[in-house]
N, C-alpha and C positions, 0 to 999 in steps of 0.2 A: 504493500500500500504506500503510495507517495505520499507525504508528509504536509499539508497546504496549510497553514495558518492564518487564524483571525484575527491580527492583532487587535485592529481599529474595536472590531466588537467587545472586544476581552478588557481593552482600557476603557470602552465607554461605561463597560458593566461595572469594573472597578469603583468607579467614577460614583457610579449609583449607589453601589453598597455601602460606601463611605458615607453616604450621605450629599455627598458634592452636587447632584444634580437636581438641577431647578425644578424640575419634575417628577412623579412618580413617589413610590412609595416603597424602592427596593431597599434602604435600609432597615425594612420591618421584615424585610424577608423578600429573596426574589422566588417565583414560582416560572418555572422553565417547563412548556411541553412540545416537545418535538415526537412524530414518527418513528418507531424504531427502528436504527440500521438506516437513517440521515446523517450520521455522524454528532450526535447530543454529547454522548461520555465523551469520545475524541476531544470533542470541543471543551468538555470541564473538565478534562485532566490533561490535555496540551496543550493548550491557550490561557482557560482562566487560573487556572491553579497557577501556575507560573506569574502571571502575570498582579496575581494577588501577594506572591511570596513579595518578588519586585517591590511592591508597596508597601513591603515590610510588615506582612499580615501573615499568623500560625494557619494554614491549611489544613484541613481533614476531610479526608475524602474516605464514604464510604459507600458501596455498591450491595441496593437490598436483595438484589437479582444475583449476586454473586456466591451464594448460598441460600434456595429457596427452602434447604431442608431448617434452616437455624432460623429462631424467631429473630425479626426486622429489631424486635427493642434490645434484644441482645446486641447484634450487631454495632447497632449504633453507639453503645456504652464500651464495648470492644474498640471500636475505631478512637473513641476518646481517652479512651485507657491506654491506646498503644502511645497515642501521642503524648501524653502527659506521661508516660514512662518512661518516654524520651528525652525532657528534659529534667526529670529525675534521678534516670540512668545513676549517676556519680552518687548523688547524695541518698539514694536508697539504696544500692548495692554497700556503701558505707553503713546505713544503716543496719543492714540485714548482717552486715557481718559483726558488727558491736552488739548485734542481739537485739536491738531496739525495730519497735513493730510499726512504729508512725514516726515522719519529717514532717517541718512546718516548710509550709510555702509562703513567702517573702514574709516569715516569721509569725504568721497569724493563724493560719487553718490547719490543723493535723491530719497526714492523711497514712490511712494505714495501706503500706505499699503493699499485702499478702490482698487487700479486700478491691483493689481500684476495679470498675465497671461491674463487680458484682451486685446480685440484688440487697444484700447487707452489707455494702462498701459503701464509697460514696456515692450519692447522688448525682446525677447528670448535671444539677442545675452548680452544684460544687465542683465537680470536676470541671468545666468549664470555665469556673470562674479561676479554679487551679492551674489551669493551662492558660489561662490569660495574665495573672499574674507572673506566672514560674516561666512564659514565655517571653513577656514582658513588652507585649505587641498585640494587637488586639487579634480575633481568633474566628475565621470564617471557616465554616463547620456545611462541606458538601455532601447533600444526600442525593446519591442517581438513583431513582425508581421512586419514589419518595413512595407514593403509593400503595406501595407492598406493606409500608405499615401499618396500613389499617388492616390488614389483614388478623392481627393480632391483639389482644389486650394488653400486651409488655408493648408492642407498637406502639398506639392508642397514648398509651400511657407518656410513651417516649416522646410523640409528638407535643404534648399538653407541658412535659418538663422540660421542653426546647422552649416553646413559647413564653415561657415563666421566667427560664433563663434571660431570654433577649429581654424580657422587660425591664429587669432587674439588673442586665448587666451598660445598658444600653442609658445613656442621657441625652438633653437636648444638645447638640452639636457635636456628640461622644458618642461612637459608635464601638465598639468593645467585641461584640459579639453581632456576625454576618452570618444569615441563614442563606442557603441557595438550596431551593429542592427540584428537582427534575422528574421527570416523568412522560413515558412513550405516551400515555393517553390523557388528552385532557380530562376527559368525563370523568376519570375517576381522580385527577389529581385534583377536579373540582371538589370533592369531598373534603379536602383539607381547609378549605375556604369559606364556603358555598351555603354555609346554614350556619344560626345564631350558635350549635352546640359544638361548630367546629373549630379547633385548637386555634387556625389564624384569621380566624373569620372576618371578613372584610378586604383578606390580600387579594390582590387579582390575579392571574394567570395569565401570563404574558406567549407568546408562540416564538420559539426560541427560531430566527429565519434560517430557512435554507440554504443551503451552498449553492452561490447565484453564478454569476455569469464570471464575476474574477477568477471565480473555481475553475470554468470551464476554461478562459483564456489560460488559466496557466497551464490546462492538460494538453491544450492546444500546442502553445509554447513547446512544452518538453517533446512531442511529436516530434515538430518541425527542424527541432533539435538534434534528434536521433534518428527523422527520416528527411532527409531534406529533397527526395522523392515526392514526397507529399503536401510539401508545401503550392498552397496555404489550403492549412487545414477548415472545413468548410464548421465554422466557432456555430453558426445557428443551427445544423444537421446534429451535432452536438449536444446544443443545449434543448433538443428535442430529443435525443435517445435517453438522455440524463432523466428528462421528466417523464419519459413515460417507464424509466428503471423505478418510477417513484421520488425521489431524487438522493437513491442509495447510493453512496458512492463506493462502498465494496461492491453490487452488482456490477453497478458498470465498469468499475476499474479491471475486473473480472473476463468481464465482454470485449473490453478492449484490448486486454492481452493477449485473449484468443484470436481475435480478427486480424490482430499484427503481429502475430509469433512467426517466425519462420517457419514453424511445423505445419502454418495453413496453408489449404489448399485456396485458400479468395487471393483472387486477383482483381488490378484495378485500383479504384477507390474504397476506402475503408466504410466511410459512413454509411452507405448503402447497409453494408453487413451489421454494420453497430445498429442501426434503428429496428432491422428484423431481428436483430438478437436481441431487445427491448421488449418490439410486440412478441416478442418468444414467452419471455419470462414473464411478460403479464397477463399470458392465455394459459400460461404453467401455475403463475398463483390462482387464479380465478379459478381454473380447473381442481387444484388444488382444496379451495373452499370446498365447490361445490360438491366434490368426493364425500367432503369430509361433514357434508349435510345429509346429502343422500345416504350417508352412513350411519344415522342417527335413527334409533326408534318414532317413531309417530307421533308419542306425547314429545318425546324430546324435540323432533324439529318443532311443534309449534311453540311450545315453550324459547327455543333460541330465536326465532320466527318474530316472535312478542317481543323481546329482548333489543331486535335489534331494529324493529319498529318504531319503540319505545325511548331507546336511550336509557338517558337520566331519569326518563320519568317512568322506566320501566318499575311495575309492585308486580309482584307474582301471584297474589293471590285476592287478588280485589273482585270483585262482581266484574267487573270489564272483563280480565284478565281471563275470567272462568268462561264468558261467553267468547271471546275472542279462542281458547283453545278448541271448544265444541263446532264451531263452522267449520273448519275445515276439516274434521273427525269424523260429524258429523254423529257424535257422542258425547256427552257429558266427562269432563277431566276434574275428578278430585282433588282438593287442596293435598290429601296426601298423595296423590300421582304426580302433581305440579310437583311437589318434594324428590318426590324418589328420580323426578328428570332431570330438576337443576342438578342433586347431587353426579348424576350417572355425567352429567354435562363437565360439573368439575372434575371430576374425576378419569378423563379420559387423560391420555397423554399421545400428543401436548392438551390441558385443559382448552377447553372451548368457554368454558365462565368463572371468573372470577368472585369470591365473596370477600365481603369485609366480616370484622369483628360484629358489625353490627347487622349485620345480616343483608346486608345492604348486596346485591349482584349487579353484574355488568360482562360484556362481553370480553372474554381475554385480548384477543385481537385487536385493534379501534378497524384494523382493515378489512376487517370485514364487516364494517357500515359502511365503509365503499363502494367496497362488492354490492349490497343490499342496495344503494341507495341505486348504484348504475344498472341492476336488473332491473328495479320498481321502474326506473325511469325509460325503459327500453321495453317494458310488457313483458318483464322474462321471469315475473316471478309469480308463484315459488318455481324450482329448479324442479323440471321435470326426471319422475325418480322411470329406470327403461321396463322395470315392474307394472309402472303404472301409478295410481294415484294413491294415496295413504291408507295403509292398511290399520288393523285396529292391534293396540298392544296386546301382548299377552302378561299381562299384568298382577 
Protein backbone atom coordinates (compact mmCIF):
# COMPACT_ATOMS: atom_id res chain seq x y z
CA UNK A 1 0.00 0.00 0.00
CA UNK A 2 1.55 3.44 -0.88
CA UNK A 3 1.68 5.76 1.93
CA UNK A 4 -0.54 9.29 0.95
CA UNK A 5 -0.90 11.72 3.64
CA UNK A 6 -3.24 14.23 5.13
CA UNK A 7 -1.60 16.80 6.53
CA UNK A 8 -3.62 19.81 5.94
CA UNK A 9 -6.71 17.65 7.60
CA UNK A 10 -4.77 16.31 10.58
CA UNK A 11 -3.40 20.16 11.50
CA UNK A 12 -6.94 21.57 10.85
CA UNK A 13 -8.29 18.73 13.25
CA UNK A 14 -5.56 19.40 15.78
CA UNK A 15 -6.43 22.96 15.55
CA UNK A 16 -10.12 21.85 16.67
CA UNK A 17 -9.37 19.79 19.45
CA UNK A 18 -7.36 22.31 21.11
CA UNK A 19 -9.92 24.34 21.13
CA UNK A 20 -8.39 26.95 18.42
CA UNK A 21 -11.10 26.85 16.11
CA UNK A 22 -13.62 29.49 15.71
CA UNK A 23 -16.20 26.93 15.10
CA UNK A 24 -17.58 23.79 16.08
CA UNK A 25 -17.46 21.82 19.19
CA UNK A 26 -14.46 19.29 18.74
CA UNK A 27 -12.80 20.02 21.86
CA UNK A 28 -15.99 18.25 23.68
CA UNK A 29 -15.03 15.46 21.70
CA UNK A 30 -14.62 14.92 17.93
CA UNK A 31 -17.17 12.02 16.47
CA UNK A 32 -15.45 10.70 13.12
CA UNK A 33 -17.78 8.37 10.77
CA UNK A 34 -16.38 7.07 7.65
CA UNK A 35 -17.16 3.79 5.60
CA UNK A 36 -15.11 0.81 6.25
CA UNK A 37 -11.82 0.07 4.31
CA UNK A 38 -11.89 4.25 3.19
CA UNK A 39 -8.84 4.54 4.89
CA UNK A 40 -10.42 6.04 8.65
CA UNK A 41 -7.74 4.08 11.07
CA UNK A 42 -4.90 4.84 8.31
CA UNK A 43 -5.89 8.39 8.72
CA UNK A 44 -5.90 8.36 12.81
CA UNK A 45 -2.88 6.58 13.23
CA UNK A 46 -0.70 8.01 10.39
CA UNK A 47 -1.68 11.55 10.12
CA UNK A 48 -3.59 12.52 13.35
CA UNK A 49 -1.68 10.62 15.85
CA UNK A 50 1.48 12.16 14.75
CA UNK A 51 0.55 15.18 14.10
CA UNK A 52 -1.15 15.41 17.71
CA UNK A 53 2.31 14.11 19.39
CA UNK A 54 3.89 17.36 17.05
CA UNK A 55 1.71 19.47 19.27
CA UNK A 56 3.11 18.01 22.08
CA UNK A 57 -0.04 16.09 23.18
CA UNK A 58 0.08 12.17 25.01
CA UNK A 59 -1.63 9.97 22.23
CA UNK A 60 -3.60 6.77 22.94
CA UNK A 61 -4.83 4.85 20.40
CA UNK A 62 -7.10 2.10 20.90
CA UNK A 63 -8.94 -0.30 18.34
CA UNK A 64 -12.51 -1.81 19.76
CA UNK A 65 -12.48 -4.09 16.59
CA UNK A 66 -9.01 -5.35 17.27
CA UNK A 67 -10.25 -7.81 19.66
CA UNK A 68 -14.11 -8.52 19.37
CA UNK A 69 -13.65 -11.46 21.79
CA UNK A 70 -12.43 -8.86 24.82
CA UNK A 71 -15.09 -6.57 26.30
CA UNK A 72 -14.70 -2.79 24.49
CA UNK A 73 -14.40 -1.31 28.44
CA UNK A 74 -11.61 -3.57 29.05
CA UNK A 75 -9.85 -2.53 26.22
CA UNK A 76 -10.06 0.91 26.76
CA UNK A 77 -8.78 0.89 30.44
CA UNK A 78 -5.95 -1.51 28.98
CA UNK A 79 -4.92 1.15 26.26
CA UNK A 80 -4.78 3.75 29.38
CA UNK A 81 -2.83 1.60 31.46
CA UNK A 82 -0.38 0.74 28.92
CA UNK A 83 0.37 4.35 28.41
CA UNK A 84 0.53 5.46 31.81
CA UNK A 85 2.86 2.56 32.50
CA UNK A 86 4.97 4.02 30.21
CA UNK A 87 5.65 7.00 31.88
CA UNK A 88 5.86 5.19 35.14
CA UNK A 89 8.03 2.56 33.80
CA UNK A 90 11.21 3.98 36.01
CA UNK A 91 9.42 4.97 39.09
CA UNK A 92 7.27 1.70 39.41
CA UNK A 93 9.79 -0.92 38.55
CA UNK A 94 11.77 1.09 41.53
CA UNK A 95 8.81 0.66 43.40
CA UNK A 96 8.16 -2.99 42.94
CA UNK A 97 11.46 -3.62 43.70
CA UNK A 98 11.72 -1.77 47.23
CA UNK A 99 8.60 -3.77 47.88
CA UNK A 100 6.38 -0.67 47.80
CA UNK A 101 2.61 -1.37 46.12
CA UNK A 102 1.77 2.45 45.15
CA UNK A 103 3.93 5.80 43.54
CA UNK A 104 2.58 9.23 43.64
CA UNK A 105 2.16 11.14 40.48
CA UNK A 106 3.41 14.76 40.49
CA UNK A 107 3.22 13.98 44.34
CA UNK A 108 -0.49 13.92 44.93
CA UNK A 109 -2.41 10.65 43.78
CA UNK A 110 -1.39 7.11 44.76
CA UNK A 111 -1.43 4.68 42.35
CA UNK A 112 -1.03 1.09 42.99
CA UNK A 113 1.09 -0.17 39.90
CA UNK A 114 -0.17 -4.22 40.42
CA UNK A 115 -4.19 -2.68 40.08
CA UNK A 116 -3.71 0.19 36.86
CA UNK A 117 -6.81 -0.52 34.29
CA UNK A 118 -8.38 -3.17 36.48
CA UNK A 119 -11.96 -3.07 37.75
CA UNK A 120 -10.42 -2.49 41.53
CA UNK A 121 -7.51 -0.28 40.23
CA UNK A 122 -7.82 2.82 39.23
CA UNK A 123 -10.50 4.53 37.72
CA UNK A 124 -10.48 5.74 34.04
CA UNK A 125 -11.47 9.01 35.16
CA UNK A 126 -8.00 8.99 37.54
CA UNK A 127 -5.90 7.28 35.36
CA UNK A 128 -6.21 10.00 32.85
CA UNK A 129 -5.85 12.54 34.96
CA UNK A 130 -2.60 10.37 35.98
CA UNK A 131 -1.33 10.26 32.46
CA UNK A 132 -1.88 13.94 32.15
CA UNK A 133 0.00 14.97 34.97
CA UNK A 134 2.84 12.20 34.83
CA UNK A 135 2.89 13.13 31.09
CA UNK A 136 2.90 16.41 31.65
CA UNK A 137 1.16 17.58 28.35
CA UNK A 138 -2.30 17.22 27.84
CA UNK A 139 -3.75 13.67 26.76
CA UNK A 140 -5.88 12.85 23.53
CA UNK A 141 -7.32 9.47 24.03
CA UNK A 142 -8.34 7.64 20.27
CA UNK A 143 -11.12 5.21 20.12
CA UNK A 144 -11.51 3.41 16.30
CA UNK A 145 -14.95 1.79 16.32
CA UNK A 146 -16.14 3.78 19.19
CA UNK A 147 -19.35 1.91 18.62
CA UNK A 148 -18.56 -1.49 19.64
CA UNK A 149 -18.82 -0.10 23.00
CA UNK A 150 -22.09 -0.04 23.51
CA UNK A 151 -22.11 -3.22 22.96
CA UNK A 152 -21.23 -3.86 26.48
CA UNK A 153 -22.18 -2.73 30.04
CA UNK A 154 -18.08 -2.26 31.04
CA UNK A 155 -18.43 -0.34 27.42
CA UNK A 156 -21.47 1.78 28.47
CA UNK A 157 -19.84 2.40 31.43
CA UNK A 158 -16.53 3.35 29.98
CA UNK A 159 -18.15 5.79 27.62
CA UNK A 160 -20.02 7.70 30.63
CA UNK A 161 -16.37 7.78 32.62
CA UNK A 162 -14.71 9.34 29.58
CA UNK A 163 -17.33 11.90 29.44
CA UNK A 164 -16.88 12.70 33.34
CA UNK A 165 -13.21 12.79 32.62
CA UNK A 166 -13.36 15.52 29.90
CA UNK A 167 -15.48 17.58 32.04
CA UNK A 168 -13.56 17.45 34.83
CA UNK A 169 -10.21 17.59 33.37
CA UNK A 170 -11.08 20.13 30.78
CA UNK A 171 -11.42 24.28 31.56
CA UNK A 172 -12.57 27.24 29.63
CA UNK A 173 -9.46 27.84 27.27
CA UNK A 174 -7.70 24.47 28.82
CA UNK A 175 -8.14 21.76 27.02
CA UNK A 176 -6.35 18.77 29.08
CA UNK A 177 -8.10 15.89 27.95
CA UNK A 178 -9.01 15.34 23.61
CA UNK A 179 -11.66 12.77 22.94
CA UNK A 180 -11.70 11.42 19.06
CA UNK A 181 -14.19 8.57 18.47
CA UNK A 182 -14.47 6.99 15.07
CA UNK A 183 -16.79 4.67 13.61
CA UNK A 184 -17.51 2.67 10.02
CA UNK A 185 -21.25 3.55 10.70
CA UNK A 186 -22.95 6.57 11.45
CA UNK A 187 -26.38 5.08 12.71
CA UNK A 188 -24.88 3.40 15.27
CA UNK A 189 -22.14 5.84 16.31
CA UNK A 190 -25.34 8.16 16.50
CA UNK A 191 -26.15 6.35 19.79
CA UNK A 192 -23.31 7.98 21.46
CA UNK A 193 -24.89 11.21 20.97
CA UNK A 194 -28.26 11.07 19.79
CA UNK A 195 -30.66 10.85 22.93
CA UNK A 196 -30.95 12.88 26.22
CA UNK A 197 -29.42 9.33 28.13
CA UNK A 198 -26.42 9.24 25.85
CA UNK A 199 -22.93 9.64 27.43
CA UNK A 200 -22.09 12.89 24.80
CA UNK A 201 -25.33 13.90 24.12
CA UNK A 202 -25.52 16.81 22.10
CA UNK A 203 -21.98 16.14 20.07
CA UNK A 204 -22.46 15.85 16.52
CA UNK A 205 -21.17 13.43 14.11
CA UNK A 206 -19.05 14.90 11.73
CA UNK A 207 -18.35 12.52 8.09
CA UNK A 208 -14.67 12.12 8.21
CA UNK A 209 -14.04 13.19 3.81
CA UNK A 210 -12.86 10.85 1.51
CA UNK A 211 -9.68 10.40 -0.25
CA UNK A 212 -10.41 13.08 -3.14
CA UNK A 213 -8.83 13.97 -6.18
CA UNK A 214 -5.18 14.90 -4.50
CA UNK A 215 -5.34 11.13 -3.67
CA UNK A 216 -5.90 10.36 -7.17
CA UNK A 217 -3.26 12.80 -8.70
CA UNK A 218 -0.78 11.50 -6.61
CA UNK A 219 -1.58 7.64 -7.83
CA UNK A 220 -1.45 9.28 -11.01
CA UNK A 221 1.99 10.94 -10.55
CA UNK A 222 3.61 7.74 -9.22
CA UNK A 223 2.35 5.83 -12.64
CA UNK A 224 3.66 8.21 -14.86
CA UNK A 225 6.72 7.88 -12.91
CA UNK A 226 7.27 4.24 -13.20
CA UNK A 227 5.47 4.09 -16.67
CA UNK A 228 6.21 6.95 -18.76
CA UNK A 229 4.56 4.63 -21.54
CA UNK A 230 1.58 5.91 -20.06
CA UNK A 231 1.77 9.17 -19.70
CA UNK A 232 -0.77 11.17 -19.07
CA UNK A 233 -2.55 9.12 -17.01
CA UNK A 234 -6.29 9.75 -17.94
CA UNK A 235 -6.77 11.47 -13.59
CA UNK A 236 -10.82 11.49 -14.31
CA UNK A 237 -11.03 7.59 -15.61
CA UNK A 238 -9.54 7.37 -12.23
CA UNK A 239 -11.39 9.17 -10.19
CA UNK A 240 -14.32 7.05 -11.53
CA UNK A 241 -12.98 3.57 -10.92
CA UNK A 242 -11.97 4.90 -7.27
CA UNK A 243 -15.67 5.62 -6.68
CA UNK A 244 -17.25 3.10 -7.99
CA UNK A 245 -14.40 0.74 -5.72
CA UNK A 246 -16.55 2.77 -3.04
CA UNK A 247 -13.80 4.99 -2.45
CA UNK A 248 -11.53 1.96 -0.86
CA UNK A 249 -8.22 2.53 -1.59
CA UNK A 250 -6.94 -1.10 -0.71
CA UNK A 251 -9.40 -2.33 -3.51
CA UNK A 252 -8.28 -0.23 -5.95
CA UNK A 253 -4.65 -0.13 -5.19
CA UNK A 254 -5.30 -3.84 -5.49
CA UNK A 255 -6.85 -3.58 -9.17
CA UNK A 256 -4.34 -1.51 -10.04
CA UNK A 257 -1.52 -3.71 -9.55
CA UNK A 258 -3.16 -6.39 -11.29
CA UNK A 259 -3.93 -4.34 -14.45
CA UNK A 260 -0.03 -3.11 -14.54
CA UNK A 261 1.83 -6.08 -13.24
CA UNK A 262 3.84 -7.47 -15.82
CA UNK A 263 2.21 -10.88 -15.37
CA UNK A 264 -0.85 -9.31 -17.27
CA UNK A 265 -2.14 -10.25 -20.17
CA UNK A 266 -4.07 -6.25 -20.93
CA UNK A 267 -2.64 -4.53 -23.22
CA UNK A 268 -3.02 -0.96 -24.23
CA UNK A 269 -4.42 1.56 -21.82
CA UNK A 270 -4.83 0.75 -18.36
CA UNK A 271 -8.08 2.48 -17.39
CA UNK A 272 -10.33 0.66 -19.42
CA UNK A 273 -9.30 -2.46 -17.37
CA UNK A 274 -9.39 -0.58 -13.85
CA UNK A 275 -13.01 0.63 -14.34
CA UNK A 276 -14.23 -3.12 -15.20
CA UNK A 277 -12.32 -4.29 -12.54
CA UNK A 278 -14.41 -1.64 -10.31
CA UNK A 279 -17.87 -2.71 -11.81
CA UNK A 280 -16.21 -6.34 -11.19
CA UNK A 281 -16.12 -5.84 -7.51
CA UNK A 282 -19.35 -4.01 -7.17
CA UNK A 283 -21.49 -6.95 -8.99
CA UNK A 284 -19.04 -9.31 -6.55
CA UNK A 285 -20.23 -7.29 -3.29
CA UNK A 286 -23.90 -6.95 -4.37
CA UNK A 287 -23.84 -10.43 -5.26
CA UNK A 288 -22.38 -11.05 -2.36
CA UNK A 289 -25.26 -9.41 -0.13
CA UNK A 290 -27.75 -10.85 -1.90
CA UNK A 291 -26.29 -14.76 -1.23
CA UNK A 292 -26.16 -13.89 1.91
CA UNK A 293 -30.05 -12.82 2.10
CA UNK A 294 -31.29 -15.55 0.16
CA UNK A 295 -29.57 -17.55 2.61
CA UNK A 296 -31.49 -16.57 5.53
CA UNK A 297 -34.79 -18.40 6.82
CA UNK A 298 -38.15 -16.59 6.11
CA UNK A 299 -38.68 -14.99 9.42
CA UNK A 300 -35.12 -13.92 9.33
CA UNK A 301 -35.07 -12.17 5.87
CA UNK A 302 -38.10 -10.12 6.80
CA UNK A 303 -36.86 -9.21 10.20
CA UNK A 304 -33.23 -7.99 8.34
CA UNK A 305 -35.83 -6.62 5.48
CA UNK A 306 -37.48 -4.28 8.44
CA UNK A 307 -34.13 -3.43 9.64
CA UNK A 308 -32.83 -2.09 6.89
CA UNK A 309 -36.02 -0.35 5.82
CA UNK A 310 -36.18 1.14 9.12
CA UNK A 311 -32.71 2.33 10.16
CA UNK A 312 -32.60 4.08 13.21
CA UNK A 313 -35.98 3.87 13.62
CA UNK A 314 -35.82 0.32 13.40
CA UNK A 315 -38.07 -1.41 17.14
CA UNK A 316 -38.59 -5.17 16.45
CA UNK A 317 -41.31 -5.70 18.04
CA UNK A 318 -43.96 -2.94 17.93
CA UNK A 319 -47.51 -3.44 16.24
CA UNK A 320 -45.95 -2.06 12.90
CA UNK A 321 -43.06 -4.34 13.01
CA UNK A 322 -45.41 -7.46 13.69
CA UNK A 323 -47.79 -6.46 10.63
CA UNK A 324 -44.82 -5.52 8.57
CA UNK A 325 -43.31 -9.29 9.11
CA UNK A 326 -46.81 -11.16 8.31
CA UNK A 327 -47.40 -9.53 4.48
CA UNK A 328 -44.80 -10.94 3.05
CA UNK A 329 -45.30 -14.53 5.02
CA UNK A 330 -48.40 -14.05 4.63
CA UNK A 331 -48.59 -15.53 8.53
CA UNK A 332 -48.45 -14.05 11.71
CA UNK A 333 -44.54 -13.67 13.33
CA UNK A 334 -44.39 -13.89 17.07
CA UNK A 335 -42.51 -11.59 19.38
CA UNK A 336 -40.76 -14.73 20.36
CA UNK A 337 -39.84 -15.75 16.47
CA UNK A 338 -38.82 -11.96 15.86
CA UNK A 339 -36.37 -13.02 18.89
CA UNK A 340 -35.12 -16.23 17.86
CA UNK A 341 -34.33 -14.34 14.03
CA UNK A 342 -32.41 -11.40 15.35
CA UNK A 343 -30.44 -13.65 17.58
CA UNK A 344 -29.92 -16.50 14.47
CA UNK A 345 -29.13 -12.98 12.52
CA UNK A 346 -26.21 -12.10 15.06
CA UNK A 347 -25.07 -14.92 15.24
CA UNK A 348 -24.09 -15.81 11.92
CA UNK A 349 -20.53 -15.40 10.89
CA UNK A 350 -19.78 -12.75 9.78
CA UNK A 351 -22.92 -11.21 11.92
CA UNK A 352 -25.60 -9.62 9.72
CA UNK A 353 -26.89 -7.44 13.12
CA UNK A 354 -25.57 -5.82 15.55
CA UNK A 355 -26.97 -5.34 19.25
CA UNK A 356 -26.16 -2.82 21.85
CA UNK A 357 -26.02 -3.35 25.61
CA UNK A 358 -29.38 -1.93 25.55
CA UNK A 359 -30.88 -3.94 23.30
CA UNK A 360 -31.00 -1.40 20.89
CA UNK A 361 -30.14 -3.42 16.93
CA UNK A 362 -28.99 -2.40 13.61
CA UNK A 363 -27.54 -3.62 10.65
CA UNK A 364 -23.79 -4.90 10.99
CA UNK A 365 -22.80 -3.71 7.56
CA UNK A 366 -24.18 0.25 6.92
CA UNK A 367 -23.51 -1.25 3.08
CA UNK A 368 -25.95 -2.83 2.89
CA UNK A 369 -28.55 0.13 3.20
CA UNK A 370 -26.83 0.79 -0.03
CA UNK A 371 -27.57 -2.23 -1.45
CA UNK A 372 -31.30 -1.92 -0.14
CA UNK A 373 -31.63 1.58 -0.89
CA UNK A 374 -30.30 0.88 -4.92
CA UNK A 375 -32.76 -2.37 -5.29
CA UNK A 376 -35.88 -0.36 -3.74
CA UNK A 377 -34.95 2.30 -6.10
CA UNK A 378 -34.60 0.02 -9.26
CA UNK A 379 -37.85 -2.27 -8.45
CA UNK A 380 -35.51 -5.04 -7.49
CA UNK A 381 -36.79 -5.79 -4.40
CA UNK A 382 -36.96 -8.12 -2.30
CA UNK A 383 -34.06 -10.24 -4.18
CA UNK A 384 -35.78 -12.86 -5.95
CA UNK A 385 -34.92 -16.34 -3.97
CA UNK A 386 -34.56 -19.29 -7.74
CA UNK A 387 -37.00 -21.45 -5.14
CA UNK A 388 -39.25 -19.08 -5.49
CA UNK A 389 -41.05 -16.90 -3.05
CA UNK A 390 -40.90 -17.29 0.87
CA UNK A 391 -41.49 -20.37 2.29
CA UNK A 392 -42.96 -20.64 5.99
CA UNK A 393 -40.37 -21.57 8.93
CA UNK A 394 -40.12 -24.52 10.55
CA UNK A 395 -40.00 -23.01 13.69
Amino acid sequence: MIAYHRTALAQQLVQALQGRSLLGDAHNGLFLAAPRRTGKSTFLQGDLAPALKQAGVEVVYVDLWADTRRDPGALIAEAIARALQTHLGLVARTARKAGLKSVKVAGTLDIDTSRIGQVDGLTLVEALRSLQQAAGQPVALIIDEAQHALTSEAGEAAMTALKSARDQMNQPGQVSLMLVMSGSDRDKLLRLVVSAGAPFYGSQIQALPPLDTDFIAHVAGLVEAQRPDLVPVDRAALQAAFAAFGHRPQFFMAAMGAVLSPLSSHTGRFEPALQQAAQDQQSQDEAQMESDYLGLKPTEQVVLWRMLDQGPRFRPYDAEALRFYREPLGRPVSVQQAQKALEALRQRTPALVWKSARGEYAVEDAAMHRWYKDRVGASRWPPASPQGTLALDED
